[in-house]
RODO-2510 file (C-alpha; in nm, 4 decimals, decimal comma):
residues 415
     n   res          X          Y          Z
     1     x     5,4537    -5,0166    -2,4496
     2     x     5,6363    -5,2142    -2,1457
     3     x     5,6399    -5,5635    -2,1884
     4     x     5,3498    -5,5962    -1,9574
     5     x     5,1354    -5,3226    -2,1377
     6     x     5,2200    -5,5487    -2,4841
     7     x     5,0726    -5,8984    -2,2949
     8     x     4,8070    -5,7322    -2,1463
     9     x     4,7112    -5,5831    -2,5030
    10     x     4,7647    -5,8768    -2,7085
    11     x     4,6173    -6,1396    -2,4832
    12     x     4,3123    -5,8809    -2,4768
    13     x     3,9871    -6,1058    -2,5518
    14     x     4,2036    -6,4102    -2,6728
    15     x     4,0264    -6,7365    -2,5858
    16     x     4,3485    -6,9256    -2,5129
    17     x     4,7349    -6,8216    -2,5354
    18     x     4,9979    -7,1226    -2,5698
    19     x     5,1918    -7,0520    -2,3589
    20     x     5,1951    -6,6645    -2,2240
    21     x     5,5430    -6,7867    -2,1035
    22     x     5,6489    -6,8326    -2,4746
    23     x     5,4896    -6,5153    -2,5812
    24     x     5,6754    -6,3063    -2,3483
    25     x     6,0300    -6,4534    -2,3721
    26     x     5,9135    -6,3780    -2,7485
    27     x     5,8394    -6,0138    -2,6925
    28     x     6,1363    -5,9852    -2,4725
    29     x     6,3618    -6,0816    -2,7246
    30     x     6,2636    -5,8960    -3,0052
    31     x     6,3026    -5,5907    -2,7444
    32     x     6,6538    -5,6944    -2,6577
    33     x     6,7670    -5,7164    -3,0521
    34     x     6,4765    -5,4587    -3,2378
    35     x     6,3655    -5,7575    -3,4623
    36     x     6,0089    -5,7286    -3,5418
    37     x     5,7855    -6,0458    -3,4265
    38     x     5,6944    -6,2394    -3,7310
    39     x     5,2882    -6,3020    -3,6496
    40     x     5,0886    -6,4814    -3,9295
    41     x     4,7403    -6,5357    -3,9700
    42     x     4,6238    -6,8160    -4,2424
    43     x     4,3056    -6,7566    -4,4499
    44     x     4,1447    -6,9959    -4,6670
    45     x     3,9327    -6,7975    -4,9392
    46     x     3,6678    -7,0601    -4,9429
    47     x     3,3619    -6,7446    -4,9629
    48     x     3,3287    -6,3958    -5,1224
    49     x     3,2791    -6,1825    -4,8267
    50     x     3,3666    -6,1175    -4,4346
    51     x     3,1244    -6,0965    -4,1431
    52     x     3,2118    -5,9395    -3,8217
    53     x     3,2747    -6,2607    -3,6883
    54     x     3,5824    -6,3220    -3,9184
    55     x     3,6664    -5,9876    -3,8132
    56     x     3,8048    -6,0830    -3,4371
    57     x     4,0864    -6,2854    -3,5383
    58     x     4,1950    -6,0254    -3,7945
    59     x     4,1469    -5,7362    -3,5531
    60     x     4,4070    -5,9173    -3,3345
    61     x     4,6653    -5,9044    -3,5950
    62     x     4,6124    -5,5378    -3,5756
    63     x     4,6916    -5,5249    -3,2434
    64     x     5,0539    -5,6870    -3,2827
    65     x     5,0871    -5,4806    -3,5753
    66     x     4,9633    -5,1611    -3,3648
    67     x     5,2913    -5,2215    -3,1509
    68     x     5,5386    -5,2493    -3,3700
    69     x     5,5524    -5,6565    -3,5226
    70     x     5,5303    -5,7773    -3,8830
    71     x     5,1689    -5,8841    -3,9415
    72     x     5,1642    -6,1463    -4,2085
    73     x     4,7939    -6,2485    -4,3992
    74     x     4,8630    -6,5769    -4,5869
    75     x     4,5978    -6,6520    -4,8069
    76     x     4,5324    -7,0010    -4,8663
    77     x     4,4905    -7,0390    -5,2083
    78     x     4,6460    -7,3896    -5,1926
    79     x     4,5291    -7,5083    -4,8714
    80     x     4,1580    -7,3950    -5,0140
    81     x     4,1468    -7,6155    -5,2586
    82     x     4,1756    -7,9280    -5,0324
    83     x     3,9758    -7,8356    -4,7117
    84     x     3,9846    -7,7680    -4,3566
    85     x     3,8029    -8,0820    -4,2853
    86     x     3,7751    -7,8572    -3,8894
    87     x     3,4053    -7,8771    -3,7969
    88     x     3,2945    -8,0827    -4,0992
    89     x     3,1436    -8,4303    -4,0863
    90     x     3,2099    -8,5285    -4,4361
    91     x     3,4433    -8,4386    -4,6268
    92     x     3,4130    -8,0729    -4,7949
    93     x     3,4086    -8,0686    -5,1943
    94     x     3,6940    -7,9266    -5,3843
    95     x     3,7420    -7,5302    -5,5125
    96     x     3,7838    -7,4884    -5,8589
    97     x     4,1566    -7,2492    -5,8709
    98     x     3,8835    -6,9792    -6,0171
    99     x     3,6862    -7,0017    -5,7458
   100     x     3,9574    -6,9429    -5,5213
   101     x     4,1085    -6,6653    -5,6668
   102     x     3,7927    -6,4535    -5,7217
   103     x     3,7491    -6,4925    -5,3072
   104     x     4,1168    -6,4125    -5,2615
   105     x     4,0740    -6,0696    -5,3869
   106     x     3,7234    -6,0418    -5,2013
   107     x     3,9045    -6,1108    -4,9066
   108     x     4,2329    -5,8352    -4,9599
   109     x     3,9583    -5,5387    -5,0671
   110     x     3,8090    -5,6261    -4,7124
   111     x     4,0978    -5,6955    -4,5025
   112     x     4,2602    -5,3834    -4,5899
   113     x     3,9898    -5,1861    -4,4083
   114     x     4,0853    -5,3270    -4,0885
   115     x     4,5255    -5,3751    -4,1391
   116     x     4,7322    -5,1131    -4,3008
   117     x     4,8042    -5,2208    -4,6110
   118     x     5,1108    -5,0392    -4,6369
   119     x     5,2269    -5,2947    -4,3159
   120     x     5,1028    -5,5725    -4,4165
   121     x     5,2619    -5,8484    -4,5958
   122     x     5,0342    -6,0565    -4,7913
   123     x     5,1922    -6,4383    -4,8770
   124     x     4,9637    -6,6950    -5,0921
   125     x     5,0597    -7,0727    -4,9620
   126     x     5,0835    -7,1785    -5,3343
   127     x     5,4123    -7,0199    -5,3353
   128     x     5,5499    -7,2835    -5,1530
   129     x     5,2852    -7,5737    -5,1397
   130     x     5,2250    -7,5745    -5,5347
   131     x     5,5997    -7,6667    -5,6128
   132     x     5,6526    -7,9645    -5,3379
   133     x     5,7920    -8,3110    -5,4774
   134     x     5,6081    -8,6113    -5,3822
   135     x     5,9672    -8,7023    -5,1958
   136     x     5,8451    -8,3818    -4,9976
   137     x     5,5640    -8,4587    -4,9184
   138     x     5,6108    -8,7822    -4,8007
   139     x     5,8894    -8,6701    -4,5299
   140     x     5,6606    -8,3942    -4,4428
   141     x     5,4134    -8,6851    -4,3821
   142     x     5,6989    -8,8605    -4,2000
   143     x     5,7235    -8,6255    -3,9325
   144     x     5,3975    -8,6836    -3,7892
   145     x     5,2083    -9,0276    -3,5971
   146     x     4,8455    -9,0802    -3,7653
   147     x     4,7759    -9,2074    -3,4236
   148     x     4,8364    -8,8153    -3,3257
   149     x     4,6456    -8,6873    -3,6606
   150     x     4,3361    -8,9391    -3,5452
   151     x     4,2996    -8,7413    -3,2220
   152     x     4,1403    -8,4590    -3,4065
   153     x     3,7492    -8,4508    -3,2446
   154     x     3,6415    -8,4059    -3,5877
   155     x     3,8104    -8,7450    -3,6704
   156     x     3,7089    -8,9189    -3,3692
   157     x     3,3719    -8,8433    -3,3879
   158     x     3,3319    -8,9671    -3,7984
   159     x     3,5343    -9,2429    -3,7007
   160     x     3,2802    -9,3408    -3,3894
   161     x     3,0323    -9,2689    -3,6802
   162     x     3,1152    -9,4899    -3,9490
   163     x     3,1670    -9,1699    -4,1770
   164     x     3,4186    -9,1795    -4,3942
   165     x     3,7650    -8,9586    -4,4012
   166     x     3,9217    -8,9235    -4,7102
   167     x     4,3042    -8,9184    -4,7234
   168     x     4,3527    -8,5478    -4,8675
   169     x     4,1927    -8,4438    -4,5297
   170     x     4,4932    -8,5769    -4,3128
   171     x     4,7368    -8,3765    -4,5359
   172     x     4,5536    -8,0844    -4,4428
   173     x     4,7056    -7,9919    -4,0970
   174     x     5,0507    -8,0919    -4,2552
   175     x     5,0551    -7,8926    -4,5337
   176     x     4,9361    -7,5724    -4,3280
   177     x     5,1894    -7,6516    -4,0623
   178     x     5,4465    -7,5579    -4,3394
   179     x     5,3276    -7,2640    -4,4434
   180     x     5,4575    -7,2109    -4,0292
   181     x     5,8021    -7,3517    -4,1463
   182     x     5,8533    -7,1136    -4,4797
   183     x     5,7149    -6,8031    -4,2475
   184     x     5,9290    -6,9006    -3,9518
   185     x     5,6594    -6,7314    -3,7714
   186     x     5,7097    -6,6344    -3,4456
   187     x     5,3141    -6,6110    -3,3214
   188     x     5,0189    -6,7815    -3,5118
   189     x     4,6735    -6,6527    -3,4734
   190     x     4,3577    -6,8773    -3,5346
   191     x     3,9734    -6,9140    -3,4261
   192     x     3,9388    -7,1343    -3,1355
   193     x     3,8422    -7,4203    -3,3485
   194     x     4,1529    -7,4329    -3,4984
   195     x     4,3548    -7,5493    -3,2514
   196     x     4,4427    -7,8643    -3,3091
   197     x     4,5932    -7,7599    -3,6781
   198     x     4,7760    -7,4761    -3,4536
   199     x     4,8949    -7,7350    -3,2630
   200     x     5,0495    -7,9445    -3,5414
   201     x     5,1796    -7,6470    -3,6636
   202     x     5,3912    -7,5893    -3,3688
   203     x     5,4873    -7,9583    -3,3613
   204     x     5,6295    -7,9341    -3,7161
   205     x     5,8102    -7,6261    -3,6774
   206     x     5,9916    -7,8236    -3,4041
   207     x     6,0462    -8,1100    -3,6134
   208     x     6,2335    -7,8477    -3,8587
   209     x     6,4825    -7,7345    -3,6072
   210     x     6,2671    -7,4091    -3,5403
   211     x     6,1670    -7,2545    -3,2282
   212     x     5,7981    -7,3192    -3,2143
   213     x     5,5404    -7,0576    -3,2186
   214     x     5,3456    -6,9167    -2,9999
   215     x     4,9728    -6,9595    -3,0399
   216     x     4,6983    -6,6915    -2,9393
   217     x     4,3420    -6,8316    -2,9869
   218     x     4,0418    -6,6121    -3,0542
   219     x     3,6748    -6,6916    -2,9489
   220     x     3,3829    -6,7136    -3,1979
   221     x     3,1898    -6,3942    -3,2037
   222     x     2,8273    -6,4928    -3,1177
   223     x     2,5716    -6,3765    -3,3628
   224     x     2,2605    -6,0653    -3,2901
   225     x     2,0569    -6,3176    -3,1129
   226     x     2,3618    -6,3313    -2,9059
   227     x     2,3224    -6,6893    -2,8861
   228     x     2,4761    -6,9133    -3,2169
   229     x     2,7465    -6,8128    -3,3575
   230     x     2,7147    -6,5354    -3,5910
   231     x     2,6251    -6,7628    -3,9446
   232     x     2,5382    -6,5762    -4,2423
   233     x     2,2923    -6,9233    -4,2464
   234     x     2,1327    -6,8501    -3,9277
   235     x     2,0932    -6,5003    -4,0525
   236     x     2,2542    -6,3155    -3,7491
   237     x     2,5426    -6,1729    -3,9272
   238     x     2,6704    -5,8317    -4,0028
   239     x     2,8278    -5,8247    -4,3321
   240     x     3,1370    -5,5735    -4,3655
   241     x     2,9949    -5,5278    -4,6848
   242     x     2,6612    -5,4214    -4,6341
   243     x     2,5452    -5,0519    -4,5914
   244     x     2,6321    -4,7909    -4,3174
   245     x     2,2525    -4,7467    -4,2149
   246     x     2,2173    -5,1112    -4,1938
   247     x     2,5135    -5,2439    -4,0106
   248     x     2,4276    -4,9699    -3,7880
   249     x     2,1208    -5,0637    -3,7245
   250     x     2,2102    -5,4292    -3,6542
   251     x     2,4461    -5,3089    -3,3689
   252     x     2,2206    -5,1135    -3,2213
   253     x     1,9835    -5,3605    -3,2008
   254     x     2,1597    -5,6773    -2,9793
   255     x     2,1640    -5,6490    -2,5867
   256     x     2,3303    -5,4779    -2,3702
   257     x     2,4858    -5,7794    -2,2141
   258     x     2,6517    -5,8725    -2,5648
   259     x     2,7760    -5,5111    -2,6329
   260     x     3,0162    -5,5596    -2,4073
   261     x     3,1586    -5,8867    -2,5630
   262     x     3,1777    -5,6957    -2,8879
   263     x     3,3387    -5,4166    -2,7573
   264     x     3,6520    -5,6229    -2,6266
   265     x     3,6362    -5,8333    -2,9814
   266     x     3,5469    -5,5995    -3,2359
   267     x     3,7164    -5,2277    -3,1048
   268     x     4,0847    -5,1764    -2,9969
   269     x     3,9724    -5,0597    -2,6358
   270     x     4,1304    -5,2077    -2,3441
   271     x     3,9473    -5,3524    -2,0801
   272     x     3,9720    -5,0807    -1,8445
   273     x     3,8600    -4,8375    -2,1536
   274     x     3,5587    -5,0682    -2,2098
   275     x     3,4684    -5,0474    -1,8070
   276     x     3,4734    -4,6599    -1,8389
   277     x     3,1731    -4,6998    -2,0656
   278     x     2,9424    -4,9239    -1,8276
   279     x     2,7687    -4,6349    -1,6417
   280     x     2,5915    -4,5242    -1,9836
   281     x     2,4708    -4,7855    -2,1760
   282     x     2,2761    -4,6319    -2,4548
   283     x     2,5415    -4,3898    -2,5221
   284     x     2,8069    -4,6677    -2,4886
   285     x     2,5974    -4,8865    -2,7502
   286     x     2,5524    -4,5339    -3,0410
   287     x     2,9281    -4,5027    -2,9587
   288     x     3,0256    -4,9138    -3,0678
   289     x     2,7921    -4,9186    -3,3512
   290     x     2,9466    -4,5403    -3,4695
   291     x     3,3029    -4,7763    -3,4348
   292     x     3,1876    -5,0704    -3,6570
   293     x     3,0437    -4,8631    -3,9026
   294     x     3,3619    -4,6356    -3,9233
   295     x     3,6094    -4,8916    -3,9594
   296     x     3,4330    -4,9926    -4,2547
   297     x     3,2700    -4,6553    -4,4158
   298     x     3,4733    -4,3722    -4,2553
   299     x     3,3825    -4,1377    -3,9827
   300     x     3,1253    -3,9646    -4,1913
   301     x     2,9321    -4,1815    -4,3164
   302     x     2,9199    -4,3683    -3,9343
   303     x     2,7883    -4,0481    -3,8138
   304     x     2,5347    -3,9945    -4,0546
   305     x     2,4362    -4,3668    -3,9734
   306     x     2,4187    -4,2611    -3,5874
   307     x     2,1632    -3,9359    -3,6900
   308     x     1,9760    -4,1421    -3,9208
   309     x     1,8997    -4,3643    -3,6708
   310     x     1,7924    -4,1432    -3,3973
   311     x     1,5512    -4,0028    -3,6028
   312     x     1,4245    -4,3387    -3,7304
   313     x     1,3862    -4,4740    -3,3800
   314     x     1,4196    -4,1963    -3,0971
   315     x     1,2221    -3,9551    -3,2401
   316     x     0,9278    -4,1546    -3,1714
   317     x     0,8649    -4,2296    -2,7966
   318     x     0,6126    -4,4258    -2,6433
   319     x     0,3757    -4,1512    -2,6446
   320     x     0,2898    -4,1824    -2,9811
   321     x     0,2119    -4,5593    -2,8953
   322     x    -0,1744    -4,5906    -2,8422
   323     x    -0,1641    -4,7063    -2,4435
   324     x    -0,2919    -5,0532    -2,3825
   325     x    -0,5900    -5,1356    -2,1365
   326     x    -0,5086    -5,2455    -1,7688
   327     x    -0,7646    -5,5439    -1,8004
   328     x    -0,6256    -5,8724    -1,8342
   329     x    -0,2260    -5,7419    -1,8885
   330     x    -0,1801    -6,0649    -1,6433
   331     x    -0,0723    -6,3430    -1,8946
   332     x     0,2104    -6,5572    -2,0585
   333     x     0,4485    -6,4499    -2,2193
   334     x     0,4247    -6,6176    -2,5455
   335     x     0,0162    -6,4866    -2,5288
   336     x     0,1891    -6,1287    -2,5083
   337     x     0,4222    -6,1539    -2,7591
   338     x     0,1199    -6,2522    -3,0348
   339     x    -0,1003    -5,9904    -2,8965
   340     x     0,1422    -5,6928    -2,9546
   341     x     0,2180    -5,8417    -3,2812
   342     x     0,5993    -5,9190    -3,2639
   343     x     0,5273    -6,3084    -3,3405
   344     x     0,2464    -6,4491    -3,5395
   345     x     0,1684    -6,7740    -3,3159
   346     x     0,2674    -6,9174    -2,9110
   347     x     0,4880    -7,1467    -3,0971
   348     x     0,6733    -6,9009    -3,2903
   349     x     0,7218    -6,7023    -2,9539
   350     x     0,8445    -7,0154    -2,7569
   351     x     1,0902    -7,0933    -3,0270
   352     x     1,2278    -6,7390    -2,9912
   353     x     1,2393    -6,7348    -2,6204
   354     x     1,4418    -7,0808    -2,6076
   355     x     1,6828    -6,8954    -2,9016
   356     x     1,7419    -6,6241    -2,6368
   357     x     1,5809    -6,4147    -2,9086
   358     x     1,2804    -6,2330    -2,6492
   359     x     1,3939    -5,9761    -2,4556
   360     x     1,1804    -5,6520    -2,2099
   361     x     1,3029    -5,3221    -2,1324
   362     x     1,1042    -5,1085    -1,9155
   363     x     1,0930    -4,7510    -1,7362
   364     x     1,3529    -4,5213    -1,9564
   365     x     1,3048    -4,6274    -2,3139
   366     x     1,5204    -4,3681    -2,4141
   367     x     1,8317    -4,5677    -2,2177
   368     x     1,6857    -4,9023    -2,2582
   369     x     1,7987    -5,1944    -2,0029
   370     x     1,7326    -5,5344    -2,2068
   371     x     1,6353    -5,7923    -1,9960
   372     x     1,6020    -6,1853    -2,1546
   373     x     1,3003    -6,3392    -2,1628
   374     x     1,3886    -6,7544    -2,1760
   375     x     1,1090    -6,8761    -2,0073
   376     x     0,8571    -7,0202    -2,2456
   377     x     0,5811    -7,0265    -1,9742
   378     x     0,6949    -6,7708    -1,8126
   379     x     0,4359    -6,5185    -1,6926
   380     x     0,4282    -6,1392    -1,7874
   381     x     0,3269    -5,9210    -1,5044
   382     x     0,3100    -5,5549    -1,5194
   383     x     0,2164    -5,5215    -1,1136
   384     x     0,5339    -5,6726    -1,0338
   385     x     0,7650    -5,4119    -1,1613
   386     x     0,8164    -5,1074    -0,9538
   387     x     0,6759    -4,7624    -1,0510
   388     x     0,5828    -4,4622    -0,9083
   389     x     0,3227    -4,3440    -1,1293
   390     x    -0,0031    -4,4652    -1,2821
   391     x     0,1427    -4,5930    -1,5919
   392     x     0,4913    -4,7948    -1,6600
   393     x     0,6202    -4,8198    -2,0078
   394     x     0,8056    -5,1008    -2,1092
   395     x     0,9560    -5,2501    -2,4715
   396     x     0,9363    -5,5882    -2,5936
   397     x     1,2332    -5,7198    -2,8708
   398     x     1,1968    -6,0184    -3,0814
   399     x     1,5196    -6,0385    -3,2634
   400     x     1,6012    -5,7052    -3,4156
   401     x     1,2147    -5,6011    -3,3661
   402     x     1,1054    -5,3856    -3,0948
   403     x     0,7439    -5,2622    -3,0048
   404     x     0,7248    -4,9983    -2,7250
   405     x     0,3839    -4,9589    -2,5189
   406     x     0,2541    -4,7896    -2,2068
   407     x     0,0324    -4,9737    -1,9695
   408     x    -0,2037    -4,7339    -1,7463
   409     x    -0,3014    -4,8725    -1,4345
   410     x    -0,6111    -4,8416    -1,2267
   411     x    -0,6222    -4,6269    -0,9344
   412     x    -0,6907    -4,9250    -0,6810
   413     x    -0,4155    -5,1789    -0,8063
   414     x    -0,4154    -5,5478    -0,7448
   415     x    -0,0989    -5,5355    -0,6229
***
């Protein structure tokens, strides 16, 4: 790849680059003298398994890997055991070292599906973090203003609160802004919320006589619902660890609007790749959830996952749905969704409509168009959509539940 072709393939989906300038002069140089770029991403084991969502971040190591630079996954075994205190509002209890371990080697089993092992070089912070001297650590400490540390939102806002902040937490940015200085990386990867510790990072690197790092930010992948962010709490996750047949399944099931999001986060595409897709949706949405499911089964079993699901769910058109009467179709939306039997109550079906959770499809079923539904009070009325028959079919979603039905109309219509 040009130069060009490299920032336009690395920057692909990144929430924030610091600076582009940097990351250039970086990739220029290392094509002037053939030195690899040293790119790190930093890991702290602190669960057993992966969700797609932890997937984006790795996914763009790939990518620098894909074009030739040294893609380093530092596992923070160390850094675990004290906390990202990033997003918390008190302070997060220890890991035991067992702990730790036994979600390191989760982590490497799962990784591996996504880098090349055979590429990639694995470093464990404890290497270098374990062995400090208190004399260390406290001109580590020395190199940064707690007037600086205290701008951290997370901070700020327990501070505003009265909550308290233990003094481990400060170290915390510190310590993993070293594992920068040992790695003398040349590019640092994180989530978006991880910033500020990026940040620092850089800062101390410069404090160390090092050129500082470049810094590519990646957003957090929203969940099925395609609102939250995807939580294996809020239950709108897809595990890299669960089956073909299921993951596939999950795919195939969020909207058409959010397929495209995952394919720039979660496939190796390029925008203009991604585009090419846009004209055919349905087949565009088998084709992503085929991707997922290979990266993480094979080819095989992704395309057994794609038949298994067309004869699960395509197999069965609306025909075989008894048609619903004409009379009284008129009527809200959260009346509707109880009727057909999708939610058990008008509250459950106005909480699911404010999630972003209710969604219609009508005409082709077989090429669905998802439209959301947000409006609690929102009426549902069959006249208003265009036909040209006597009947219209349409689909209503609730999550990963769909219900397809046909409603005839009577010769003289209302509308």
């Amino acid at each position: 790849m040009t130069i060009d072709e490299q920032v336009a393939y690395l920057t692909k989906g990144a929430a924030e680059t610091i600076r582009v300038e940097d990351l250039r002069a970086k990739l220029e140089q290392s094509a002037q003298t053939g030195k690899p770029l040293r790119v790190y991403l930093g890991v702290d084991p602190t669960a057993p398994d992966l969700h797609l969502g932890h997937t984006v971040v790795i996914r763009k190591l790939k990518h620098f890997q894909d074009v030739g630079h040294t893609a380093i996954f530092l596992i923070g075994d160390f850094s675990a055991m004290i906390g990202d205190p990033t997003g918390r509002t008190e302070t997060r209890p220890p890991l035991s070292r067992e702990q730790v371990d036994a979600n390191a080697k989760t982590y490497l089993d799962q990784v591996f599906k996504i880098l090349d092992p055979k590429k990639t070089e694995i470093r464990y912070n404890s290497e270098w973090l374990s062995p400090l001297t208190s004399d260390e650590i406290v001109k580590l400490c020395a190199k940064y203003r707690l007037a600086r540390m205290l701008e951290h939102d997370d901070f700020r806002s327990r501070l505003a609160n009265n909550l308290p902040i233990a003094v481990h937490e400060l170290l915390y940015p510190l310590l993993t802004a070293y594992d920068a200085v040992v790695l003398r990386s040349d590019v640092e990867l994180g989530a978006t919320e991880q910033k500020f510790n990026l940040l620092v990072h850089r800062e101390i690197q410069r404090e160390f006589g090092l050129s500082p790092q470049a810094i590519l930010t990646m957003p957090i992948l929203e969940g099925l619902d395609g609102v939250q962010k995807m939580s294996k709490s809020l239950g709108n996750y897809v595990s890299i660890n669960e089956s073909q047949g299921e993951m596939y399944g999950k795919v195939m099931s969020i909207s058409d609007e959010l397929m495209w999001r995952y394919y720039l986060l979660l496939t190796d595409l390029t925008p203009q790749q991604i585009n090419e897709l846009k004209s055919k949706p349905m087949q565009a949405k088998k084709s992503l959830a085929r991707r997922i499911v290979s990266d993480f089964h094979g080819e095989a079993q992704a395309n057994q996952a794609q038949r298994d699901w067309e004869r699960q769910f395509q197999g069965r058109g609306v025909a075989n749905v008894p048609p619903l009467d004409h009379v009284g179709v008129v009527g809200r939306w959260d009346a509707w969704l109880v009727e057909i039997g999708l939610c058990k109550s008008k509250t459950e079906a106005q909480r699911q409509m404010k999630a972003g959770a209710v969604s219609v499809a009508w005409g082709d079923l077989e090429s669905p168009n998802w439209r959301k539904i947000t409006d609690p009070v929102a009426v549902f009325d069959p006249y208003a959509y265009p036909r040209a028959q006597d009947h219209l079919d349409f689909a209503f979603k609730v999550g990963r539940e769909q219900k397809p039905f046909r409603i005839k109309f009577p010769p003289t219509s209302p509308r």
